[in-house]
N, C-alpha and C positions, 0 to 999 in steps of 0.2 A: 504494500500500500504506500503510494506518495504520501509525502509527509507536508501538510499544507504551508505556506509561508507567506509572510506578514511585514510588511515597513509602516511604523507608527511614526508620526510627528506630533510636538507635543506632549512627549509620554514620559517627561521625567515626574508629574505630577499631575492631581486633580483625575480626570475622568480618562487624561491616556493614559496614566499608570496604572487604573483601576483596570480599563480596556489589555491592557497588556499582560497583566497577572490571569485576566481571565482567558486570554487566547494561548498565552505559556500551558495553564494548564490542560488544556484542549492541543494540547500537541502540536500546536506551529512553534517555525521554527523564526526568529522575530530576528527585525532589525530595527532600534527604537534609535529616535533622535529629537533633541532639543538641544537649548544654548547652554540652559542650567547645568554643567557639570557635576555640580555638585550635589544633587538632588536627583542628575539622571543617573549618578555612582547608587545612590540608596536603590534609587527604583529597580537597577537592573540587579542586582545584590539580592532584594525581596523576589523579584521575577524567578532569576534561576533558581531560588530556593523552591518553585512552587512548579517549576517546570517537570516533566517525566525524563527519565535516564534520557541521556543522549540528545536532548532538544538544543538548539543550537538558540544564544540569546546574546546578542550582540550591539554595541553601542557604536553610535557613532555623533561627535557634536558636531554641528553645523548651524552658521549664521542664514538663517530662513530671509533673512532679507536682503541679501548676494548671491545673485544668479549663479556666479562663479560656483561659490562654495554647495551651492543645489547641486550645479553639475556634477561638482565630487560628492557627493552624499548618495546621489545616482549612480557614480560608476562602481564607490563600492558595495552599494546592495545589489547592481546586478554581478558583480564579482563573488560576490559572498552567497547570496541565494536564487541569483538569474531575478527576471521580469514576476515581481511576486504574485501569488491569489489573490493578495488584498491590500489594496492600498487605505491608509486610514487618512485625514487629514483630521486632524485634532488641535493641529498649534493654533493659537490663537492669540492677539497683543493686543490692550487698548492702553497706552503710552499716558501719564499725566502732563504730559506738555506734547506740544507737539514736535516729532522728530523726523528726519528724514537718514534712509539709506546713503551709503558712499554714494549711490548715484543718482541721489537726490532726489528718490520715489519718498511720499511720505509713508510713513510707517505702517499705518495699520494696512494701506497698500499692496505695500511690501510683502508683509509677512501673512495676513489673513486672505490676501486674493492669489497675489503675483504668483505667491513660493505654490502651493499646490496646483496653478494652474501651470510651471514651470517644470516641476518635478514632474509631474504626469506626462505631459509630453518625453519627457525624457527616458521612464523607465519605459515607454513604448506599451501601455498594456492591453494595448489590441490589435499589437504583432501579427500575423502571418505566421503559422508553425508554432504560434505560444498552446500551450492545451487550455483549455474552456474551463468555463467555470469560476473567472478571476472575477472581482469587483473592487468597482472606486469606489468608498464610503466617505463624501465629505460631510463635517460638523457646521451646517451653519445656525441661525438660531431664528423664530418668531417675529424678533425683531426687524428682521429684513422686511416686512409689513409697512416700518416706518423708516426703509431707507429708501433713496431718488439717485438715479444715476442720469445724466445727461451726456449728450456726444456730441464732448468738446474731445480735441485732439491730444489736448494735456489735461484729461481728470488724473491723473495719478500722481504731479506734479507741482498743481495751482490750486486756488479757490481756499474758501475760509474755512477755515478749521474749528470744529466743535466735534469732540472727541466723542459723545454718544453718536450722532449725526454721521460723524465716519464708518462708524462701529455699525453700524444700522448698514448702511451703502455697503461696506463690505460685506457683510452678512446676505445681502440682495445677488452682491457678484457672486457669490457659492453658490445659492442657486442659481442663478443661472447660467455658472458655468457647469456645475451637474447635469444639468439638461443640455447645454450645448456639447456636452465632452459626449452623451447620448447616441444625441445623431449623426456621431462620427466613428459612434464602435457597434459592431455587430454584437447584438446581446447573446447570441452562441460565445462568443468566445468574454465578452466581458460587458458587466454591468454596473451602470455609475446611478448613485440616488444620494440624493442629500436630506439631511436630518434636521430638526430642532429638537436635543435629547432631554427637556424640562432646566429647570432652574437647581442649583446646588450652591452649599456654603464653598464656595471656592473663592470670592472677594471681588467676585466681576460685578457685582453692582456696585462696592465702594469703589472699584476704578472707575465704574461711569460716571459717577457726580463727584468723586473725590472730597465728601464729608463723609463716608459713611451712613447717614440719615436714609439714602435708599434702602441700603443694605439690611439694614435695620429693618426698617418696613418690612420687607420682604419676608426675612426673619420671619417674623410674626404672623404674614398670610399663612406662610407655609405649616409654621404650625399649626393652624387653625383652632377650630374650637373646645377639643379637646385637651389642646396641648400638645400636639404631634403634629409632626412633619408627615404630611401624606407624598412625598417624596422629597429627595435630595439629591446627595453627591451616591450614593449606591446606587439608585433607580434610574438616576442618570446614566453609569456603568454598565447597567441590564440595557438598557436603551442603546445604547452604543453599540454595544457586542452583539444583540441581537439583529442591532442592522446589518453588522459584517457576516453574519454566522447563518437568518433565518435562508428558507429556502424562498430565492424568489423566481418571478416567472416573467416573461420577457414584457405580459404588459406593464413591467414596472419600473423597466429602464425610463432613467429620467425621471424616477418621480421625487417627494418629497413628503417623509416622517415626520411628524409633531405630538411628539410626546407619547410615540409609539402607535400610532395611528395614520394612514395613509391621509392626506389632506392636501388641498387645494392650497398651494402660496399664492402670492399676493398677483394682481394683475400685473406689477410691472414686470414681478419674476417670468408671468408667462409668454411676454414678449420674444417671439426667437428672433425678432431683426436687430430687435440691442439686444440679445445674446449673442449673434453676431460680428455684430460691431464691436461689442466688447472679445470677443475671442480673437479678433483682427486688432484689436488695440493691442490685448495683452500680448500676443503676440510679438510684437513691435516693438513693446517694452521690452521683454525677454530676451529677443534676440536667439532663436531656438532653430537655428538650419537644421532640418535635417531627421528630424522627429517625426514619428506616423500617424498621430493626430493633432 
């Protein structure tokens, strides 16, 4: 029996690490990456502890927001385990100031749109002669409801910056680049669907307004009336895994999870002519000769 195999981003913490311990012990064989060194050392540490004999669990850090340094992250997962079954896109930035990459894409850009629509091209995983059965799994979130993307020739570069408002738009490019990465792979051989896996104590709403007072709040929905969280950062983890993991069927290529439930995103998501546009922008920004979709 083939032994399945997996490249995580994101996964030194929150919901890819959780994602990761659960794929280790379902027997793939993994290739995790973030910036965090030192938290991707714990994770991969707790990983192979929970892996079965012989599972291969391997690290590699890479700056998600240099194309460059994608490329190498690429060449060595297809060195280390070839074009994987499953691609996860998990990493995810929303910056308290605003930052920009060496090549002066802004940040959440960079790192939430650019790097998975970058790396996917690049590990090729709708190859010719790959075996069937692979899937993209990107993480975007709900919020992409209240993001707006326009097609100017530099969004990635210009315009005012309000760090929820980014975070929303990027979240809007995940889907629709799931859908657009879609109708460019034969679902025989590979299926792409993007998610919103619920809300978790992870700290992403004190990054969105940077008092904490959201976070807070949320806090307390979540718990609701009794005093319990009717989910969190676990049910987020179930959510996740089962997207990479459930059995799906081709009419599901391209579609989008919310909260473990098959669901309509938003009208702008379902535009495929600015899915388009955007897959010919990002493109451009990338700089990616040479890639199969």
């Amino acid at each position: 029996m083939t032994t399945p195999t997996a490249l995580l981003t994101g996964a030194s913490r929150g919901i890819g690490a959780g994602v990761a311990e659960r794929l280790a012990a379902a027997g793939y064989d993994l290739v995790l990456t973030a910036r965090d060194s030192a938290a991707a050392r714990r994770t991969v540490a707790k990983v192979r502890s929970t892996s079965p004999a012989g599972r291969r669990v391997e690290w590699v850090a890479a700056d998600l927001s240099d194309p460059t340094d994608i490329a190498r992250l690429a060449g060595v997962a297809l060195e280390s385990i070839g074009t994987p079954d499953l691609l996860l896109h998990c990493a995810g930035l929303i910056p308290a100031s605003e930052q920009r990459s060496a090549r002066g894409v802004e940040m959440q850009w960079a790192v939430n749109h650019l790097a998975p629509f970058h790396l996917t091209r690049l590990l090729e995983m709708g190859a010719e002669g790959a075996r069937g059965g692979r899937r993209v799994v990107t993480v975007a979130s709900k919020l992409h409801r209240d993001g707006r993307i326009d097609r100017v020739p530099d969004l990635f570069t210009t315009g005012s910056w309000d760090r929820r408002q980014r975070y929303c738009d990027t979240k809007l490019a995940n889907v629709l680049f799931a859908r657009a990465l879609a109708r460019r792979l034969d679902p025989a051989r590979c299926l792409s669907i993007s998610l919103h896996p619920g809300a978790a104590g992870t700290g992403l709403y004190q990054d969105l307004d940077g008092t904490g007072a959201l976070d807070r709040l949320v806090d307390r929905t979540l718990r609701g009336v009794r005093g319990k969280r009717p989910w969190g950062l676990d049910e987020c983890v179930e959510r996740v895994t089962n997207a990479c993991t459930r059995p799906l069927r081709a009419d599901d290529h391209g579609g989008y999870l919310e909260e473990g439930e098959w669901s309509t995103p938003s009208e702008q998501a379902l535009d495929d002519e600015l899915g388009e546009w955007l897959w010919a922008t990002s493109k451009r920004a990338t700089a990616t000769p040479g890639a199969d979709v």
